[in-house]
N, C-alpha and C positions, 0 to 999 in steps of 0.2 A: 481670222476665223469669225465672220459673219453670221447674219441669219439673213437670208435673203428671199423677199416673199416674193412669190410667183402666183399669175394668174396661169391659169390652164382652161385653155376652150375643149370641148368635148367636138369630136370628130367624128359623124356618124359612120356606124358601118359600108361601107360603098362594095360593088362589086369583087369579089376576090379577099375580102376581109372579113373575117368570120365575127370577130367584135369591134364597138369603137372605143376609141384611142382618146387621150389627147396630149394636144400640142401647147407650148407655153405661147402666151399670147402678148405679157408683159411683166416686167421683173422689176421689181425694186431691191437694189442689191443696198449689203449693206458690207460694204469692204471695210469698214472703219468701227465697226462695232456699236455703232449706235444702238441698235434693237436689241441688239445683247445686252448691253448696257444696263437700256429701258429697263427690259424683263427682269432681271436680276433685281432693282428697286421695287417690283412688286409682288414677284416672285413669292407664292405661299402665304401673302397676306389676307387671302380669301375673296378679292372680286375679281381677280382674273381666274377660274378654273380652268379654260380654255387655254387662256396663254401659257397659264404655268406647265403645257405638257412640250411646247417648243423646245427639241429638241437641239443642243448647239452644233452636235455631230449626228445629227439626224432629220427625219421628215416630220412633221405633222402636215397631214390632210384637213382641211376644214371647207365642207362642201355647203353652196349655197343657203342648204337650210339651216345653217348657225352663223350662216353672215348678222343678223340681228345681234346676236349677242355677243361674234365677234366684234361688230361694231360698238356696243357699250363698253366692251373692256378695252379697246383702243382710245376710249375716252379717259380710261385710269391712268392709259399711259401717258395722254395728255397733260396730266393734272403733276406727275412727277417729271417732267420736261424742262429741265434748268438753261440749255442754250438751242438756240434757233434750229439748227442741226438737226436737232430730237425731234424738234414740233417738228418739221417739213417730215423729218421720217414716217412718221404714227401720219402728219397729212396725209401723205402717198400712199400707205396701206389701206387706210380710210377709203381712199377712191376705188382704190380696187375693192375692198369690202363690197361698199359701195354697188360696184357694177356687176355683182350676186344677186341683191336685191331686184336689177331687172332682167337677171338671165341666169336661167336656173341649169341650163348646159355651161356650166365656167364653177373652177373649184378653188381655192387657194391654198398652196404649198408656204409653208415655211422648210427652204431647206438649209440644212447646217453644211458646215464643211465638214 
């Protein structure tokens, strides 16, 4: 029972579609529980407020314009990261974080099982 972050690209309306959509574009799973993990060590300490609403059996949405600040609190997770595992984890969300900053059609899910 993971948290598996997902990017999502936005799909414009086209023809025949009355809204847009979107599609996952790239997934950082986390089968082993790492991110789970993570969060729990930081969980309600006060610099993650973002993180701390990751649901384990649920979604959180977090759209382009709090990639910023989701980015600093992936920094906190960095900082509680005891084996390599962890850090390449919080790495890879990072990137996807990341590629919010230059595309503001792209959203990121955490989804729970």
């Amino acid at each position: 029972m993971g948290v598996d972050a997902v990017l999502y690209r936005l799909v414009r309306a086209g023809p025949g579609q009355r809204r847009p959509s979107y599609v996952a574009a790239e997934v950082v799973p986390d089968p082993d529980d790492v991110l789970l993990d993570l969060l729990k060590r930081v969980r309600g300490g006060g610099p993650t407020p973002l993180l701390d609403r990751v649901d384990p059996l649920g979604e959180l949405v977090v759209g382009a314009e709090a990639a910023p600040q989701l980015i600093t609190e992936l920094r906190c997770l960095t900082e509680v990261a005891r084996e390599p595992a962890e850090v390449d984890q919080v790495r890879r969300i990072t990137l996807l974080a990341r590629r919010c900053l230059t595309n503001r059609d792209v959203e990121i899910r955490f989804e729970g099982d």
